[in-house]
C-alpha positions as CSV (number, residue, x, y, z in Angstrom):
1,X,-13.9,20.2,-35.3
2,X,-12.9,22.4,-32.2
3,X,-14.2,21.3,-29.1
4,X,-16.0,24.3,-27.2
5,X,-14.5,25.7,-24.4
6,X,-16.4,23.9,-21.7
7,X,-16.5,26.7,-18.8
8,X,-17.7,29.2,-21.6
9,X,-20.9,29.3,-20.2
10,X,-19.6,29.9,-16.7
11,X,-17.7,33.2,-16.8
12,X,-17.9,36.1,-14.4
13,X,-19.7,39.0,-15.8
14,X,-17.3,41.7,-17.8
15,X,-14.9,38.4,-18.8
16,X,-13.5,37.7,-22.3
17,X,-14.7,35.8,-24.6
18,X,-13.0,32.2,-24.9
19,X,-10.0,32.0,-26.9
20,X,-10.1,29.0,-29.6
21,X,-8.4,26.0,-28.4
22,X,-5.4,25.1,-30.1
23,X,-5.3,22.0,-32.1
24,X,-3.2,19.2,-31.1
25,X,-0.3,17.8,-33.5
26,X,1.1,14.7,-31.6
27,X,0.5,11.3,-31.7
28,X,0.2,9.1,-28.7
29,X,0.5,4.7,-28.8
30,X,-0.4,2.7,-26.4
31,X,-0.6,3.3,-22.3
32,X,-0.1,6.9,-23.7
33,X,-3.2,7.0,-26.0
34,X,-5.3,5.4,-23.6
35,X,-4.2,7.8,-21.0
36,X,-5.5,11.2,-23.0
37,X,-8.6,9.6,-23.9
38,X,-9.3,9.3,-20.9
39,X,-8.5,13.0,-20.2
40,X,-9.9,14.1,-23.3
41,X,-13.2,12.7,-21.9
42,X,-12.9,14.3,-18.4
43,X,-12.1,17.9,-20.1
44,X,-15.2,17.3,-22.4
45,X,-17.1,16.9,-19.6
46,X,-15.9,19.4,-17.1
47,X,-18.3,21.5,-18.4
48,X,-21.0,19.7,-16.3
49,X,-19.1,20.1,-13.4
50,X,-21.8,22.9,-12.1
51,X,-24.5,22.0,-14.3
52,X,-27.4,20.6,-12.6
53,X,-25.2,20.7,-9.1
54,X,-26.9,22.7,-6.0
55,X,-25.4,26.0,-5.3
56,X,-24.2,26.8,-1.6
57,X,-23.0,29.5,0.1
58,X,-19.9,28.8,2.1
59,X,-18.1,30.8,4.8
60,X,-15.2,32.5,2.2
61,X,-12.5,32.0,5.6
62,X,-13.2,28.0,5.5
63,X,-11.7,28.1,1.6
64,X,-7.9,27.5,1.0
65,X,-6.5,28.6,-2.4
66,X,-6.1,25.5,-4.9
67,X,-2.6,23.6,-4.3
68,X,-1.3,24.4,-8.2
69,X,-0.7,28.3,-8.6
70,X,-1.7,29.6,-11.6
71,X,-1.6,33.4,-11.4
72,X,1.4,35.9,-10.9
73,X,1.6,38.3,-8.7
74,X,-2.2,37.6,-8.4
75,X,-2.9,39.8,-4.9
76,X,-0.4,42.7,-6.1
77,X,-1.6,45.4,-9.1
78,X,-1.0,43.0,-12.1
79,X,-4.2,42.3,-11.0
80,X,-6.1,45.4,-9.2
81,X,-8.0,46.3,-12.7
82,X,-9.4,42.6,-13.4
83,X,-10.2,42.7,-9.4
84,X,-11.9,45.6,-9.4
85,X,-14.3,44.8,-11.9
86,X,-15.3,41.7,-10.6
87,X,-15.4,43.3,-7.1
88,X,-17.8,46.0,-8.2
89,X,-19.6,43.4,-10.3
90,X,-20.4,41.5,-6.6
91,X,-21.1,44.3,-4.9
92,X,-23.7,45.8,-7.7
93,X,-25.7,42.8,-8.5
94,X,-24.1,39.5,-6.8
95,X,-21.9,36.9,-7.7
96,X,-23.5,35.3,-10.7
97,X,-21.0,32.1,-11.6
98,X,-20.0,30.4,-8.8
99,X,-16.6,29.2,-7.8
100,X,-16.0,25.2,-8.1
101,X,-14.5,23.7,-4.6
102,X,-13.4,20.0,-3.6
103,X,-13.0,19.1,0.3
104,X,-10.2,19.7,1.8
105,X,-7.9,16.7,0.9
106,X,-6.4,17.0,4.4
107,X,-8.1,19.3,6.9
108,X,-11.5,18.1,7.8
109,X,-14.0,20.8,7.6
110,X,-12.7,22.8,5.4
111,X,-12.3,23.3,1.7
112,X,-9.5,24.2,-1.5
113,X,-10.8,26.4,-4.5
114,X,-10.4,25.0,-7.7
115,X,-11.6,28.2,-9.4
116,X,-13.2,31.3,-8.6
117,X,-10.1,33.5,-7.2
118,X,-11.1,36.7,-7.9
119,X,-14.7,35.6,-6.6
120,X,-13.4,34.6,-3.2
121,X,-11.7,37.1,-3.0
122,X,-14.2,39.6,-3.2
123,X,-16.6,37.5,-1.3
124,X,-13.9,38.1,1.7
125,X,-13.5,41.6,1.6
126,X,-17.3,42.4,1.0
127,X,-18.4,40.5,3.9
128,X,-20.7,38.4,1.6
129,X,-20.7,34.5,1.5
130,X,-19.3,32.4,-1.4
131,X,-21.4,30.7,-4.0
132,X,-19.9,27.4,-5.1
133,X,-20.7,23.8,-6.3
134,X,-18.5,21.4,-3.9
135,X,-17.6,18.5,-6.0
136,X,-15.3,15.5,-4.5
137,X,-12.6,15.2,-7.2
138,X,-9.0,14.1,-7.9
139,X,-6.0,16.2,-8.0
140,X,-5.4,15.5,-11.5
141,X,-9.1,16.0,-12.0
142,X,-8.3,19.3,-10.1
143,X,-6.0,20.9,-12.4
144,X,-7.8,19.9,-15.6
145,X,-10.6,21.7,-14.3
146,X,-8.6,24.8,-13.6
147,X,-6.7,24.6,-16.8
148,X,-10.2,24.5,-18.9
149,X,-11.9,27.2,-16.9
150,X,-8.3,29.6,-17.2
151,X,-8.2,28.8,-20.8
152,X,-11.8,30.1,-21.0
153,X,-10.5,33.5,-20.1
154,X,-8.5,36.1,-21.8
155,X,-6.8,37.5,-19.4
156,X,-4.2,34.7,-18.2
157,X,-1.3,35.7,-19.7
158,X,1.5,32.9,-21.6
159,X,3.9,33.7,-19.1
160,X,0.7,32.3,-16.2
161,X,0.1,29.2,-18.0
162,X,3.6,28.4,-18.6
163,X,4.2,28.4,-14.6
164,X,1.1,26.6,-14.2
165,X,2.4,23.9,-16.8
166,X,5.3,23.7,-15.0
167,X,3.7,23.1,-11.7
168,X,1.6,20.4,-13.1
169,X,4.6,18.5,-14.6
170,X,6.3,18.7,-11.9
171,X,3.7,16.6,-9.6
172,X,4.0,13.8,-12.1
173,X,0.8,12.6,-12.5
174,X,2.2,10.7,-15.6
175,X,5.0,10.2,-17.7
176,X,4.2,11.9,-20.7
177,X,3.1,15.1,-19.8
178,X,-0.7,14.6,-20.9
179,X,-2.5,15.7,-18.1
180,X,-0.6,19.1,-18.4
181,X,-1.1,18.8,-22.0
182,X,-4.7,18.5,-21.4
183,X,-5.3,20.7,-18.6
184,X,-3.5,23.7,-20.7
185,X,-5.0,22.8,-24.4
186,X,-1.4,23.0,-26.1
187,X,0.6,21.3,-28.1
188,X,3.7,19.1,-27.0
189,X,6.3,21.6,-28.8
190,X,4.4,24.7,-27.2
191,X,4.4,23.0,-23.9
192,X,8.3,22.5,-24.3
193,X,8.7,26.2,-24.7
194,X,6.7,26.7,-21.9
195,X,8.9,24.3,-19.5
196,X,11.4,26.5,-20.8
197,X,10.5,29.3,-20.3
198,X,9.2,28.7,-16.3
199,X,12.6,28.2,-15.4
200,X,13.4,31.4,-15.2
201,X,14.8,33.1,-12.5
202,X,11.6,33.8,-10.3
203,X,12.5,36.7,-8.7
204,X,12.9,38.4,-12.0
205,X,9.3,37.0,-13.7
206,X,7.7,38.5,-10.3
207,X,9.7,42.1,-11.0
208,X,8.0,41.8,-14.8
209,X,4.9,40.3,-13.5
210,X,2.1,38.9,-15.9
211,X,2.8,41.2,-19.1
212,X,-0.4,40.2,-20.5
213,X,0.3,41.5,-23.9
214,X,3.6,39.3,-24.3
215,X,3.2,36.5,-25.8
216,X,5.4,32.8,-26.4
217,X,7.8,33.7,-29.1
218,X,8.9,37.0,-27.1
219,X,8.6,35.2,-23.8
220,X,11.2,32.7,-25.3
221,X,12.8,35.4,-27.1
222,X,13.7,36.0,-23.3
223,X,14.6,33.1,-22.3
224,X,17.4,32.6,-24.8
225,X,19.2,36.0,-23.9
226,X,18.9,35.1,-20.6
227,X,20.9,31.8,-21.2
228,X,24.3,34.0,-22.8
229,X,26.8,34.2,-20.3
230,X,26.5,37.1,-17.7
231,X,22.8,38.0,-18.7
232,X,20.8,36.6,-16.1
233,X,23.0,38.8,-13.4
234,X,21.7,42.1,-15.2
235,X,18.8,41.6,-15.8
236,X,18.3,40.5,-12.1
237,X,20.1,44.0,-11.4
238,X,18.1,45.9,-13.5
239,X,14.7,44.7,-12.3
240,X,16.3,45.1,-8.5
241,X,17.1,49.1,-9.6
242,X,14.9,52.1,-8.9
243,X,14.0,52.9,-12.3
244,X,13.0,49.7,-12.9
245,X,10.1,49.1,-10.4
246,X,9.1,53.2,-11.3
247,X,8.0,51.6,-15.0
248,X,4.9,50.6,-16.0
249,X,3.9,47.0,-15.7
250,X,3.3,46.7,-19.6
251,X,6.9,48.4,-19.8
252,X,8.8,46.3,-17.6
253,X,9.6,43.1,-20.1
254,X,10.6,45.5,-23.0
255,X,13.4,46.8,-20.7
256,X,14.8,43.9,-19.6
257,X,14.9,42.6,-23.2
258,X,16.4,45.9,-24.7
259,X,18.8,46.1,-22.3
260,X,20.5,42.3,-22.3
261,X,20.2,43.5,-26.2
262,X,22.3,46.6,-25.6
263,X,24.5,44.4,-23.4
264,X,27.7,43.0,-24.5
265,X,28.3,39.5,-24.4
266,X,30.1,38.9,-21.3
267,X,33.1,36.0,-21.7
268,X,33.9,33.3,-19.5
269,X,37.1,33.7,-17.1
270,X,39.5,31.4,-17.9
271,X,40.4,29.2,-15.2
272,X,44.2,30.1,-13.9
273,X,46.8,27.7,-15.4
274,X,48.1,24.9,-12.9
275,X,52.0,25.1,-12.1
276,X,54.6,22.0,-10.7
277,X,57.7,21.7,-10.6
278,X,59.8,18.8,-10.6
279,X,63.8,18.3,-9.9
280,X,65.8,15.0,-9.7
281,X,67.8,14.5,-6.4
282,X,71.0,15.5,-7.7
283,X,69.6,18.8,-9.2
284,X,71.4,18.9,-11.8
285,X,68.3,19.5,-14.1
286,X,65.2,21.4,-13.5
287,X,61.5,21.0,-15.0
288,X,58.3,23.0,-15.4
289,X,55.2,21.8,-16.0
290,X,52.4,24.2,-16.9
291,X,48.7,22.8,-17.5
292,X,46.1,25.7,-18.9
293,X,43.4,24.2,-21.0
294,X,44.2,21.9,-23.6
295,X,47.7,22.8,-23.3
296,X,50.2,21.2,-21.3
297,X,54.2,22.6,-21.7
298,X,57.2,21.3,-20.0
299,X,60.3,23.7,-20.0
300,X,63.6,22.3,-18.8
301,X,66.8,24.3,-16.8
302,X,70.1,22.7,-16.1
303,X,73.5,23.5,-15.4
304,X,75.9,22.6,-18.4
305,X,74.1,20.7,-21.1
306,X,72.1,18.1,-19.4
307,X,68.6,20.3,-20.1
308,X,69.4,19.8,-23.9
309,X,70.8,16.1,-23.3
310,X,67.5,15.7,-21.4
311,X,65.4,17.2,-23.6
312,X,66.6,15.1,-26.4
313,X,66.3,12.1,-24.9
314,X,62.3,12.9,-23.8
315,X,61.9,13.4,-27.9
316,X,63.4,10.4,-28.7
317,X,61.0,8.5,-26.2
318,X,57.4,10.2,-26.9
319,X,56.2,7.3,-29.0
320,X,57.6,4.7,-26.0
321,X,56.4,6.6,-23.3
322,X,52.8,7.3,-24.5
323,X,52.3,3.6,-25.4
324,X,53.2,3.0,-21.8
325,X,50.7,5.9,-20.6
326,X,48.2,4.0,-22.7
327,X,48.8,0.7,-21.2
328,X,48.6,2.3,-17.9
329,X,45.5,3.6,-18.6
330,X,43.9,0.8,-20.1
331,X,44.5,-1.5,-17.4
332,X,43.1,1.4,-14.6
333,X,40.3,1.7,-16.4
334,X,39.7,-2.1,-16.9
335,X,40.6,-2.8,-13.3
336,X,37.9,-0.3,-12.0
């Protein structure tokens, strides 16, 4: 049975409903299954995090934004309708759910949001104090907590989870990826994809921004044409162009894919071929040696007949001379 979004009951007024989690299909033995049980139990009870916890109201200026970012272009318009409702929301009738903060891990004093963005936010610009629960909590704690309560929410988009995945992994709080596993409520081959598809450029994911409607299999869609040869420079051109930042936000990531569709495939430059040239001291005979690839050619000059004499002579002694090569080799490489 489906575990209920624990931060369900929590949302800011105007907020989607929860999304159903997805169910895992991986196994975990040993340190590993130990490890997410002992997740699975913090995330099935981070929804007491703010139940029965007194609710104070906290200078918004002495709040920090949480250390793991997961939100795009979060103070730019990707986000001015989802703002604007909860600002208005504030304003009308108050800030209903409060935000969740932890003491400042290093500044005294002060304090870092775990979640509530939009609510601080407001909070600042209206003047108004912040309603939170302050909880003393681990970083690992931290981001499950912020996973679970963005997961409750319809409007984080796949390509906002997938950075915030990233981020998590990246602070290593364990080998196997659980805590990002947990924190995100996907699977192990979703969360690959993910991975995947955070590494791309970031410059061009800010020009598309959030694209809420856009989903994994398109985001890696993506991802793949970016990886042909050449494609990653225009799309990085396109999204840098005029035209480009005049679209839509919900139009931007179907240009970028139509047009590395339109593109062609652009091929690799060969690297140049490598020349020498070699002579014996009497100069009687002349060779080239040429070295492009997998190809390596020797042509021989000579006055008289000693380029075909010599030539003849090399054919006779291929087998001899690549045994010696060999023995060479052997005994560099055993040597070393």
């Amino acid at each position: 049975m489906a575990r209920k979004n624990p931060f369900a009951s929590i949302m800011d007024n105007g907020d989607a409903p929860a999304e159903r989690p997805v169910a895992r299909d991986y196994t975990f033995k040993g340190a590993s299954r130990s490890l997410i049980s002992s997740i699975d139990e913090m995330a099935a009870q981070a929804g007491k995090l703010l139940e029965g916890e007194t609710i104070i109201e906290v200078d918004p200026d002495l709040v920090d934004q949480s250390f793991a970012n997961d939100r795009l272009n979060v103070d730019q318009e990707d986000y001015e309708a989802d703002y604007a409702q909860v600002l208005e929301s504030i304003r009308s009738s108050g800030q209903n759910s409060p935000a969740l903060l932890r003491p400042h891990p290093e500044q005294s004093g002060r304090y870092m949001l775990v979640f509530g963005r939009l609510r601080w936010r407001a909070a600042k610009e209206l003047g108004l104090k912040l309603r939170a629960v302050i909880k003393e909590i681990s970083e690992r704690d931290h981001v499950i907590a912020q996973g679970q309560e963005n997961n409750a929410r319809a409007n984080t988009s796949f390509i906002e989870k997938a950075l915030f995945a990233a981020d998590i992994v990246q602070r290593k709080f364990d080998e196997d990826n659980v805590t990002a596993l947990a924190a995100i409520g996907v699977d192990r081959p979703t969360l690959s994809k993910m991975l995947s598809v955070a590494s791309i450029p970031k410059e061009l994911l800010e020009a598309i921004g959030r694209a809420k409607a856009v989903g994994r299999d398109r985001w890696y869609e993506l991802k793949l044409l970016l990886d042909k040869p050449g494609n990653a420079d225009t799309a990085l051109a396109l999204a840098s162009s005029s035209d480009f930042q005049g679209l839509p936000r919900d139009a931007r990531f179907d240009a970028i894919v139509a047009k590395l569709k339109a593109s062609k495939p652009r091929r690799r430059a060969a690297p140049a071929p490598s020349k020498r040239s070699w002579a014996p001291s009497d100069g009687r005979v002349a060779a080239e040696m040429v070295a492009g690839g997998k190809k390596f050619t020797i042509a021989l000059k000579a006055k008289g007949t000693d380029a075909t004499a010599f030539g003849d002579y090399l054919s006779e002694n291929l087998s001899k001379l690549y045994e010696a090569f060999r023995r060479e080799k052997r005994a560099t490489t055993n040597g070393d």
